[in-house]
TIMI-2910 file (N, C-alpha, C, CB; in pm, 1 decimal, decimal comma, always signed):
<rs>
+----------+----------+----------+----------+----------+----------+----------+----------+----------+----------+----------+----------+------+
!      n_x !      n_y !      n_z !     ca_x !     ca_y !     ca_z !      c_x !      c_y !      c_z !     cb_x !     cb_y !     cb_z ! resn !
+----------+----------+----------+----------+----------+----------+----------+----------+----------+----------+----------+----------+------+
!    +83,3 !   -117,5 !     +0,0 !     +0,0 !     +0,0 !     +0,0 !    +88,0 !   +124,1 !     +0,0 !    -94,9 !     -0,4 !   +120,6 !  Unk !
!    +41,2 !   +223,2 !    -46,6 !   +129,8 !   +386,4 !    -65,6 !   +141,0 !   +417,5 !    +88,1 !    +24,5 !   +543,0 !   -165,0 !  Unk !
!   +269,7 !   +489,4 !    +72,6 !   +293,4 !   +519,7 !   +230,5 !   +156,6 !   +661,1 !   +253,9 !   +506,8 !   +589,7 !   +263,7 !  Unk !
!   +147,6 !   +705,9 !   +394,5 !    +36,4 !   +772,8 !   +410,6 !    +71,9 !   +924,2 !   +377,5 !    -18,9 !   +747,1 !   +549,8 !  Unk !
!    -43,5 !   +993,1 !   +348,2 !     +2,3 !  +1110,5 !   +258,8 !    -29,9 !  +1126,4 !   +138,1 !   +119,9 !  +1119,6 !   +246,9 !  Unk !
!     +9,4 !  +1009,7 !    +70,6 !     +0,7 !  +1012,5 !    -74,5 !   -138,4 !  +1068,7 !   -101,5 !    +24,0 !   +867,5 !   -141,7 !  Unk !
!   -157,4 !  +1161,9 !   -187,7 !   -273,2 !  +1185,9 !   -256,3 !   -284,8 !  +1166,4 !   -398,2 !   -305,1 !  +1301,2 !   -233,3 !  Unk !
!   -295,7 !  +1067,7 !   -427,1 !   -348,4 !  +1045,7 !   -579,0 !   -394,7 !  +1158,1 !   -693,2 !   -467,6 !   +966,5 !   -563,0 !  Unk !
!   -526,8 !  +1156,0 !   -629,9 !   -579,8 !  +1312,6 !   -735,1 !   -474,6 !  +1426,9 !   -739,0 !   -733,1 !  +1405,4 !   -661,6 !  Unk !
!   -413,6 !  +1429,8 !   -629,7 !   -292,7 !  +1563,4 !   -648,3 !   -144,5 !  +1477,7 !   -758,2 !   -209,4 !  +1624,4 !   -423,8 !  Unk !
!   -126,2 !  +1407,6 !   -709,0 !    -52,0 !  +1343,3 !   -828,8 !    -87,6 !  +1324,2 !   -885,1 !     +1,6 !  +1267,9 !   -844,8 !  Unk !
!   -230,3 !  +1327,9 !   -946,5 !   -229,0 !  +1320,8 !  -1142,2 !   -224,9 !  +1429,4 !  -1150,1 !   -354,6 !  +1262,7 !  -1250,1 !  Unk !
!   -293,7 !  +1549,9 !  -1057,4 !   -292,5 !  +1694,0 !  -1090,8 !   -163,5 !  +1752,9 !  -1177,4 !   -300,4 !  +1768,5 !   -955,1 !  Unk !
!    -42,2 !  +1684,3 !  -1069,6 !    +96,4 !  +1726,8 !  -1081,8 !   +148,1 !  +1662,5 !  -1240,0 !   +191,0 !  +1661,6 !   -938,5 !  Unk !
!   +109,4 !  +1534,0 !  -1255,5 !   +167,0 !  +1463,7 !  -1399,6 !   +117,7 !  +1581,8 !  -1478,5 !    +94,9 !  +1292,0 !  -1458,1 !  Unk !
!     +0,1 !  +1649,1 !  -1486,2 !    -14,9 !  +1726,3 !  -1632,7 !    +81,9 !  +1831,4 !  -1657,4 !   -154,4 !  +1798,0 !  -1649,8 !  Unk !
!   +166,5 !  +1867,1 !  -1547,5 !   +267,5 !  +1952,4 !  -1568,3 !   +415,1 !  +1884,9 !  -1599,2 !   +268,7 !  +2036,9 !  -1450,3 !  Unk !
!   +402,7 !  +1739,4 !  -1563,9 !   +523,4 !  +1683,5 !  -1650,1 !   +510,4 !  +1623,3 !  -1792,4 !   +582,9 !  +1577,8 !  -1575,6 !  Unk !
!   +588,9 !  +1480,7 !  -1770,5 !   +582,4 !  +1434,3 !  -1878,8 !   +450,7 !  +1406,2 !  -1920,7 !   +656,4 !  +1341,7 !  -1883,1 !  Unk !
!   +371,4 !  +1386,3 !  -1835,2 !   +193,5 !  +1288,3 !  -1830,0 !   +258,7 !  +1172,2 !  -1805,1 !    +67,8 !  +1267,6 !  -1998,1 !  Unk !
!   +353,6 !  +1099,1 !  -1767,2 !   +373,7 !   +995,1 !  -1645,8 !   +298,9 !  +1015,7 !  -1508,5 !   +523,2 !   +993,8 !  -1608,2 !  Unk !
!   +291,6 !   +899,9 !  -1490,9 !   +187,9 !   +885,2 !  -1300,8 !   +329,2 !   +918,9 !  -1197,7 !    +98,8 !   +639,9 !  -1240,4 !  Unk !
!   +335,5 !   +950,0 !  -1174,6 !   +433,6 !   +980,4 !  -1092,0 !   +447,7 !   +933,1 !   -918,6 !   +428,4 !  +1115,5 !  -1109,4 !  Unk !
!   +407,4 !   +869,5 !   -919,3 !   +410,5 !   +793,1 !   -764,1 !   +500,4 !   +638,3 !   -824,2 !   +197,0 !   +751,1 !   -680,6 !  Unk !
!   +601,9 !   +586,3 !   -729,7 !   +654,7 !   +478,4 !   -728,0 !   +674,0 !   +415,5 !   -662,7 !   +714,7 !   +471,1 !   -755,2 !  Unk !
!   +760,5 !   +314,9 !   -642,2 !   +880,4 !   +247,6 !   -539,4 !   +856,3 !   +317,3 !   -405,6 !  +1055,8 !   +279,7 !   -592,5 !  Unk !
!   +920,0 !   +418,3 !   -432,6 !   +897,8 !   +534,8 !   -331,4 !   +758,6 !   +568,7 !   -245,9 !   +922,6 !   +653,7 !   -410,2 !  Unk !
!   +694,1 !   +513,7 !   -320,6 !   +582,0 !   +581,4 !   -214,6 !   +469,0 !   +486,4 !   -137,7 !   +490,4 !   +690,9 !   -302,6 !  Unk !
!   +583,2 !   +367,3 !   -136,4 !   +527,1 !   +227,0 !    -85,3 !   +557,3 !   +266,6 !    +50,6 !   +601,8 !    +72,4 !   -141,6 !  Unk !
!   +501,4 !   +202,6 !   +123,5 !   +526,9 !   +131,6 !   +266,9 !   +677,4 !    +70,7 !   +264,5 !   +408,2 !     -1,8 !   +296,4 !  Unk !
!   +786,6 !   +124,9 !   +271,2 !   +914,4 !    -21,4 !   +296,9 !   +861,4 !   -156,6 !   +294,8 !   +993,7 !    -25,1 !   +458,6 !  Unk !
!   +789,3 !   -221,1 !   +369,2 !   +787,3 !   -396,2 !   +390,5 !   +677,8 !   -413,5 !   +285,6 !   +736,1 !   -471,5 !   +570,9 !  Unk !
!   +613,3 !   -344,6 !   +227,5 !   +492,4 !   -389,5 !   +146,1 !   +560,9 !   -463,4 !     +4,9 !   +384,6 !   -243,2 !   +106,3 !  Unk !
!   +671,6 !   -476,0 !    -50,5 !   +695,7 !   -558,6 !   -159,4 !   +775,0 !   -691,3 !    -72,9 !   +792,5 !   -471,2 !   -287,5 !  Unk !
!   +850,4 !   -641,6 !    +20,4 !   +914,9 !   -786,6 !    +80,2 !   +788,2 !   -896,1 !   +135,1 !  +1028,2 !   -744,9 !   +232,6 !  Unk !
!   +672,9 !   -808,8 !   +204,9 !   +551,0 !   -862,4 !   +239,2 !   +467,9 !   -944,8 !   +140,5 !   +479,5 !   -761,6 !   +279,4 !  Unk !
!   +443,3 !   -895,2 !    +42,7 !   +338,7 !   -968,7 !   -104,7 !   +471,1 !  -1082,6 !   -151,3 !   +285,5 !   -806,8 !   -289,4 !  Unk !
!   +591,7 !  -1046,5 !   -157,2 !   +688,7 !  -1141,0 !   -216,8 !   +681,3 !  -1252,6 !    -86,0 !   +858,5 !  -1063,0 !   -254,3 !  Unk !
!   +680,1 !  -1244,8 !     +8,4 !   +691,1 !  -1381,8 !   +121,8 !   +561,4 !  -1429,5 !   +110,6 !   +726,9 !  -1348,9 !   +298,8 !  Unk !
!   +485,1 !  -1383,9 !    +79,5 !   +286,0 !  -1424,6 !    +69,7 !   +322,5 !  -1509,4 !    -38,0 !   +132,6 !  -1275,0 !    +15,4 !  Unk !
!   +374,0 !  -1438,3 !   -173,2 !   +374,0 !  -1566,7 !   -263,6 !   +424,3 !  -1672,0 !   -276,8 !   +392,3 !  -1556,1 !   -345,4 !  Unk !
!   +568,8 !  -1645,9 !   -238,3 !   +651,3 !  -1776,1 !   -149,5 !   +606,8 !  -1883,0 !    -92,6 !   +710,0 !  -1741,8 !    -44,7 !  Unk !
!   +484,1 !  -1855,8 !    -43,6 !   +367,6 !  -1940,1 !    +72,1 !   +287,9 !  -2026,1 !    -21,9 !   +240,2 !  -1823,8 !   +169,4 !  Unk !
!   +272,6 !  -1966,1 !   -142,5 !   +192,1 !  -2001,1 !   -213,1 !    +58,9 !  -1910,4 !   -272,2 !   +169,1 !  -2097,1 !   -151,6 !  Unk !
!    +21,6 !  -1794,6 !   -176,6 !    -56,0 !  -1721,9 !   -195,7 !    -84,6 !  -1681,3 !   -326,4 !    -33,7 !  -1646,7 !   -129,7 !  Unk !
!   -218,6 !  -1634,1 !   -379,4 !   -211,9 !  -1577,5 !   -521,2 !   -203,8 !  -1409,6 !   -480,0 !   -364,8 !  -1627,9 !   -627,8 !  Unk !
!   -137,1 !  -1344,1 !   -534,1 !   -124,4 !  -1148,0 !   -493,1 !   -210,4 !  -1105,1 !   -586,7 !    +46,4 !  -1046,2 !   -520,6 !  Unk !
!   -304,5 !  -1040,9 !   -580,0 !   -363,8 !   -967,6 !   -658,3 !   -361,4 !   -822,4 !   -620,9 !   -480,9 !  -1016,3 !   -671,8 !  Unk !
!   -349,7 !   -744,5 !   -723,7 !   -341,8 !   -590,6 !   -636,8 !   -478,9 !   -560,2 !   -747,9 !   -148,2 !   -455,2 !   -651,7 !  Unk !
!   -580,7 !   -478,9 !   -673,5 !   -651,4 !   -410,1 !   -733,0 !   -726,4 !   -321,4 !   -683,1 !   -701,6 !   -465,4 !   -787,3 !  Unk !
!   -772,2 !   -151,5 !   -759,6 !   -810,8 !    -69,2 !   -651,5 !   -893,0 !    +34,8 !   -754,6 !   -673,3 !     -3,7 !   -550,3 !  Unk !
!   -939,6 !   +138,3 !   -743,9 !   -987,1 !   +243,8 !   -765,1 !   -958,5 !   +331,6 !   -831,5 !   -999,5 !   +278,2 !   -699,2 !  Unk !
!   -880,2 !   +281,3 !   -910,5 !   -763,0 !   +376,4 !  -1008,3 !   -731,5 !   +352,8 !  -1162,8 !   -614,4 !   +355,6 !   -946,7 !  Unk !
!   -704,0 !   +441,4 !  -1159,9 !   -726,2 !   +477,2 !  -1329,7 !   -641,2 !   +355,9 !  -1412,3 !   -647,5 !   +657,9 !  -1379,4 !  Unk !
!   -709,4 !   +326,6 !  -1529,0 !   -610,4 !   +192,3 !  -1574,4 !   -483,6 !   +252,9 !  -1588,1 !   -649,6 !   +108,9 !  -1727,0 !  Unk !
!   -458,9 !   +371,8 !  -1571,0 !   -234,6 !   +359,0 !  -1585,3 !   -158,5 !   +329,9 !  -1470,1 !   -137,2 !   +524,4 !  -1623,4 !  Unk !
!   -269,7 !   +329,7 !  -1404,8 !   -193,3 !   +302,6 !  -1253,3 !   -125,6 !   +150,5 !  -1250,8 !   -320,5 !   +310,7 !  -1111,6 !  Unk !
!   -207,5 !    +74,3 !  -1339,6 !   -189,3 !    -43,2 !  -1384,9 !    -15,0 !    -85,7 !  -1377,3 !   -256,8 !    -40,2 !  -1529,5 !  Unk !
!    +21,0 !    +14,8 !  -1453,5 !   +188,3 !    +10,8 !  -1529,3 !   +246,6 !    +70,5 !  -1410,3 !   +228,1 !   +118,0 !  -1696,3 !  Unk !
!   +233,1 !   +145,5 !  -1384,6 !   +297,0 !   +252,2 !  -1237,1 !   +302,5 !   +107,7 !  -1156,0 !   +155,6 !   +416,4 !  -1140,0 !  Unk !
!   +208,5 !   +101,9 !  -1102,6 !   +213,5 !    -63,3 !  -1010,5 !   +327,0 !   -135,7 !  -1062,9 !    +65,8 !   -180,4 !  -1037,1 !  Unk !
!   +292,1 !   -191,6 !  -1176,7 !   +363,3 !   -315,5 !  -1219,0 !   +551,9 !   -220,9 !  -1218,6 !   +278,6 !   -390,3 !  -1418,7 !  Unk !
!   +613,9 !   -155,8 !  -1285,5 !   +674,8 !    -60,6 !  -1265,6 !   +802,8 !    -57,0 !  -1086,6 !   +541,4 !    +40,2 !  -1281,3 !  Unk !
!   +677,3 !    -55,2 !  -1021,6 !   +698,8 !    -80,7 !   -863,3 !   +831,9 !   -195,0 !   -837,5 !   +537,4 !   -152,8 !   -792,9 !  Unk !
!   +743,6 !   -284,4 !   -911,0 !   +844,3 !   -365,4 !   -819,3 !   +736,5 !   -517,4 !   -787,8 !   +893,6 !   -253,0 !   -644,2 !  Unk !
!   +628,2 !   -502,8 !   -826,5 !   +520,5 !   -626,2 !   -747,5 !   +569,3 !   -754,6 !   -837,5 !   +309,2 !   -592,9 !   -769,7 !  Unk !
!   +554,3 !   -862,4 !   -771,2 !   +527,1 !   -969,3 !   -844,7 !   +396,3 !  -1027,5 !   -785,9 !   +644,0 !  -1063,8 !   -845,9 !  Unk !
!   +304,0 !  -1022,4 !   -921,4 !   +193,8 !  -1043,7 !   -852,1 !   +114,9 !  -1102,5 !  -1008,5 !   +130,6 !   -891,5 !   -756,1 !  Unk !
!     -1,1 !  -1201,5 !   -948,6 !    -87,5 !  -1296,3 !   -995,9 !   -186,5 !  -1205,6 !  -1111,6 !   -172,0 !  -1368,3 !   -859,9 !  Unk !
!   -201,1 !  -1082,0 !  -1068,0 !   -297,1 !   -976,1 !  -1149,1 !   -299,5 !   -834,5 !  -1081,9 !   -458,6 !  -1031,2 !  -1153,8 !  Unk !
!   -266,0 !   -765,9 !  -1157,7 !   -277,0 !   -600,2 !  -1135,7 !   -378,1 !   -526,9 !  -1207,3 !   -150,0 !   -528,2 !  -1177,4 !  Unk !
!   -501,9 !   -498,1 !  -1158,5 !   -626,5 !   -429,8 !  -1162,5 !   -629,8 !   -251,8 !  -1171,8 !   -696,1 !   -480,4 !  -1031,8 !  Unk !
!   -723,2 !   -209,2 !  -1279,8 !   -794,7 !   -142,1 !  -1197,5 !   -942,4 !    -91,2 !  -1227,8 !   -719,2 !    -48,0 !  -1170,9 !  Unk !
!  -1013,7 !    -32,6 !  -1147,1 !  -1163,7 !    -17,5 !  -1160,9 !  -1204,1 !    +31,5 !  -1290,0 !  -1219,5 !    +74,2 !  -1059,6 !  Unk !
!  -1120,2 !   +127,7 !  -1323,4 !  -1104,4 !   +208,7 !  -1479,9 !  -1116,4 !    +99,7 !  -1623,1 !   -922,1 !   +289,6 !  -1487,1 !  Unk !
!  -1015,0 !    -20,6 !  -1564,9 !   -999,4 !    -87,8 !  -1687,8 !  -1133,6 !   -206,7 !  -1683,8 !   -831,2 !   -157,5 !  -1696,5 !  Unk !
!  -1157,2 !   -251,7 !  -1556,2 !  -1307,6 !   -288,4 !  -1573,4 !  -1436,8 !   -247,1 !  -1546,0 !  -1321,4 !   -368,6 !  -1534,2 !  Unk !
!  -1428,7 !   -125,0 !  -1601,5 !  -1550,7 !     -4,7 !  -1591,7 !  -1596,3 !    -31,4 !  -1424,4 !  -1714,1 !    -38,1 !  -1727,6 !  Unk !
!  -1580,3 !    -32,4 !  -1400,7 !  -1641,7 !    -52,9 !  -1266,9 !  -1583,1 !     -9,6 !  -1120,6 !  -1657,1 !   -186,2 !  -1261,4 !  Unk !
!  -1635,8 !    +40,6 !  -1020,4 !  -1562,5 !   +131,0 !   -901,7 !  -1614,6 !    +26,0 !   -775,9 !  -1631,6 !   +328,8 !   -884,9 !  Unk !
!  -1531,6 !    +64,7 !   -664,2 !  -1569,4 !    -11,9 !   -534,9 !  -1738,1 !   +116,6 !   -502,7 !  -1388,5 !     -4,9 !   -375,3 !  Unk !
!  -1814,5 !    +95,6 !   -441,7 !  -1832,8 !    -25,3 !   -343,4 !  -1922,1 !   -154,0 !   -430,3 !  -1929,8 !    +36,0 !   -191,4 !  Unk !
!  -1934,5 !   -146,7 !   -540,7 !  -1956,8 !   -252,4 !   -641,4 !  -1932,9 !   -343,6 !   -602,2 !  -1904,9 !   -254,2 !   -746,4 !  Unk !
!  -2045,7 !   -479,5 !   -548,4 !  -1995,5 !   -590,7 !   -533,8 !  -1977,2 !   -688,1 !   -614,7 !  -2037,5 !   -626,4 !   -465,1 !  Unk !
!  -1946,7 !   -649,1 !   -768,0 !  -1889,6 !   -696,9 !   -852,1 !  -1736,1 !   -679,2 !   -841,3 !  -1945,7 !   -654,8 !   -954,3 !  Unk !
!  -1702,9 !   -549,9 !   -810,9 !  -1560,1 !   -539,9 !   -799,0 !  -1504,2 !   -594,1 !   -709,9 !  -1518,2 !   -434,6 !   -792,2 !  Unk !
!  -1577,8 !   -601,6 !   -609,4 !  -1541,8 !   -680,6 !   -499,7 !  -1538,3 !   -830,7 !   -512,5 !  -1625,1 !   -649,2 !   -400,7 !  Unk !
!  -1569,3 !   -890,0 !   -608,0 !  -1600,9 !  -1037,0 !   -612,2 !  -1436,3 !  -1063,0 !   -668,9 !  -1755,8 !  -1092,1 !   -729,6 !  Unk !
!  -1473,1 !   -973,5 !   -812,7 !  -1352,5 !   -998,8 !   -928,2 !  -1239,7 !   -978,8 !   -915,3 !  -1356,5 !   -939,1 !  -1031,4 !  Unk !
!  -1206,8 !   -887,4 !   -778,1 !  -1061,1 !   -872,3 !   -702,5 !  -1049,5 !   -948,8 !   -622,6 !  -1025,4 !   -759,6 !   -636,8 !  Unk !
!  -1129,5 !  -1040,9 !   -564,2 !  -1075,3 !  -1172,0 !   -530,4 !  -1148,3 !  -1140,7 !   -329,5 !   -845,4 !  -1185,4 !   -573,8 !  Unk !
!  -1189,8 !  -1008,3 !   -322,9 !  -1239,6 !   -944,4 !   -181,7 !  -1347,0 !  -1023,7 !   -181,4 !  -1275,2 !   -777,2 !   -164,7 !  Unk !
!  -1389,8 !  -1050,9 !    -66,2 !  -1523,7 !  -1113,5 !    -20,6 !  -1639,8 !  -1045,4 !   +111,0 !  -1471,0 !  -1257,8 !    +29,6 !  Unk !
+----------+----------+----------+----------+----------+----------+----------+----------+----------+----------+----------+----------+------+
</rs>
């Protein structure tokens, strides 16, 4: 998860003044949150990351650093939380 702080909407605000890259990374993880999902899968776990965000976040994610089973987002399957479709198809119950 993004360390706390992060504001999303203000970082896309900010991309239109750069390149139009998402501009949140690596950096704006939690420290243990990639060593954390990497020992989950180790276990066997399936990682799915999926959330509320625009499909480029998609690449920004992947980008990160995750190794993970599927990287989501609400954008790319039309659909937003509290949808309990989205909730099914991200694997939440």
């Amino acid at each position: 998860s993004f360390r706390p702080g992060l504001d999303i909407k203000t970082a896309y605000a900010e991309q239109a003044e750069t390149d139009g890259r998402i501009i949140f990374g690596k950096d704006d993880l939690y420290p243990d949150a990639l060593p954390c999902l990497a020992s989950l899968r180790e276990r066997g776990f399936e990682i799915g990351i999926a959330g509320n965000q625009p499909a480029e976040a998609e690449d920004a994610l992947r980008e990160c650093g995750f190794t993970a089973d599927f990287v989501a987002s609400s954008a790319r399957w039309s659909m937003a939380e509290p949808s309990p479709v989205f909730s099914r198809r991200s694997g939440r119950r």
